[in-house]
N, C-alpha and C positions, 0 to 999 in steps of 0.2 A: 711455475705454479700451475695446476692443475684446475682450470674452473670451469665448469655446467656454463656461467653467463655472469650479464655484467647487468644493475639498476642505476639510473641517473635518475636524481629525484624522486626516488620512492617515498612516499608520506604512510606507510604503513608497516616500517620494517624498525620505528623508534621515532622520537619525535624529531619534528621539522624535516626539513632537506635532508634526503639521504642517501648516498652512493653506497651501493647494496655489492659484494663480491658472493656471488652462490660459489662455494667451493664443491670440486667434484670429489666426488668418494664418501661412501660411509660403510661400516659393517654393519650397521644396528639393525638396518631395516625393519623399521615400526611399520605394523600394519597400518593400512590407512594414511602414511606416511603424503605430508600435501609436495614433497619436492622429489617423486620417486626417480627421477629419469638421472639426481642427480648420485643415487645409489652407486653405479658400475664405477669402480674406480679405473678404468679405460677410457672410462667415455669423455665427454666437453673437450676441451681446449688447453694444450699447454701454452700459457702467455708468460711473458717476464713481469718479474714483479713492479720493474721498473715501468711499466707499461700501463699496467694497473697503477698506478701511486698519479702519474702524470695525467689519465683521466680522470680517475678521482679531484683531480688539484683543479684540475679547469676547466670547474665552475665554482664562479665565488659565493655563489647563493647557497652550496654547500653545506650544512650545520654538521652532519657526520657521517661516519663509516660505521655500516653493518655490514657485519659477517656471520653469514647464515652457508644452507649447506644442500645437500652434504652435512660433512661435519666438519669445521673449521678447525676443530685440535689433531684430526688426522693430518692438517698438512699447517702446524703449530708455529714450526720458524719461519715460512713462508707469512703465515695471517701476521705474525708479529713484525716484520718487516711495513706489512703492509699500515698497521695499528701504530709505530711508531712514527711513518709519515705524518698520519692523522694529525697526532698528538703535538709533533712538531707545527701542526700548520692551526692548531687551535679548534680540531672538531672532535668531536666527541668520539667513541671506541663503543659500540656493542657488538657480542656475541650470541651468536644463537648455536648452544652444545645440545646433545642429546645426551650427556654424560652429565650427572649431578654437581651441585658446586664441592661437593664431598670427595666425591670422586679423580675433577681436576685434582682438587690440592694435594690429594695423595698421592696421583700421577706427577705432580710438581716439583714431590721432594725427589725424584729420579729422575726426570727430562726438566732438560733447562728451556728448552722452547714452549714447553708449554706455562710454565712459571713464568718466562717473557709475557707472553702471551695473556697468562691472568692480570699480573703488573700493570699491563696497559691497557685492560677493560675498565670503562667505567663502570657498565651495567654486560652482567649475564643473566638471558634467558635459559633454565638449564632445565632438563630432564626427558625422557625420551618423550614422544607424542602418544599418547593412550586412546585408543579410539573408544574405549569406552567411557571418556572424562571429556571425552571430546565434546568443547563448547565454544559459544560466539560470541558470548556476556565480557568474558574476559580483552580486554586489553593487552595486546604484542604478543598472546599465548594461544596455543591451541587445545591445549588440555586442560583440565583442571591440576595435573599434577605439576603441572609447568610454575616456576615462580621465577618470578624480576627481581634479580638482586640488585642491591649496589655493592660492589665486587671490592674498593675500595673499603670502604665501611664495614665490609665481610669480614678482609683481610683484619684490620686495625682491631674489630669485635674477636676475631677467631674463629665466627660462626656467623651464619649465613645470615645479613641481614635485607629481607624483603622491600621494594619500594613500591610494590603495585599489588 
């Protein structure tokens, strides 16, 4: 797997304890973009994902996995590898897409990785970063176009439902 870098304990990537994977690569490139350097999909570090999962695991303080970017559904069977660890060890799953929750699911019915992928989120942060919506008010978002799903609750609804 291809990643930019690794957070141990991040408190601002979803609630409590977080073991944060920045995944390298995106196409989107949003102006203003706050992760640019993780754009080049060349650049960061190929790691096993086995590698990732095991420092993820050890530390018990722990509460979840964010997967932030980059873009985490450009490298989808990878993140879900990593999301089904989580899930297995009892911490929670967020993503952070520059792609809509609309979007995914339409992607979904043609790539099974990224259907893994949705499956195993509990919350998506989804839509590109807008530098003209661009605000500090909001919670886990940096735009105003940005919305916090519950991805569970999405799916079961059929349509996107909001929890922030």
């Amino acid at each position: 797997m291809r990643i930019a870098g690794l957070i141990q304990d991040s408190i601002v990537d979803g609630p409590g304890l977080r073991f944060v994977v920045f995944t390298q690569g995106c196409e989107m490139c949003c102006n203003g973009c706050h992760n640019p350097e993780t754009q080049d999909f060349s650049g960061g570090t190929q790691t096993p994902v086995g590698e990732i999962i095991s420092r993820m695991l050890g530390n018990p303080l722990t509460d979840g996995l964010t997967l932030s970017g980059g873009e985490p559904f450009m490298q989808a069977a990878e993140c879900a590898k990593l999301a089904a660890a989580a899930k297995e060890n009892g911490l929670s799953v967020w993503v952070y897409s520059g792609f809509t929750y609309e979007e995914l699911t339409a992607k979904a019915q043609t790539d099974q990785a990224v259907k893994e992928l949705l499956l195993l989120a509990d919350v998506l942060v989804d839509g590109p970063f807008v530098s003209a919506q661009r605000t500090l008010s909001l919670k886990w978002r940096g735009s105003r176009n940005q919305r916090v799903l519950d991805v569970q609750a999405s799916l079961t609804a059929g349509d996107a439902v909001e929890i922030a």
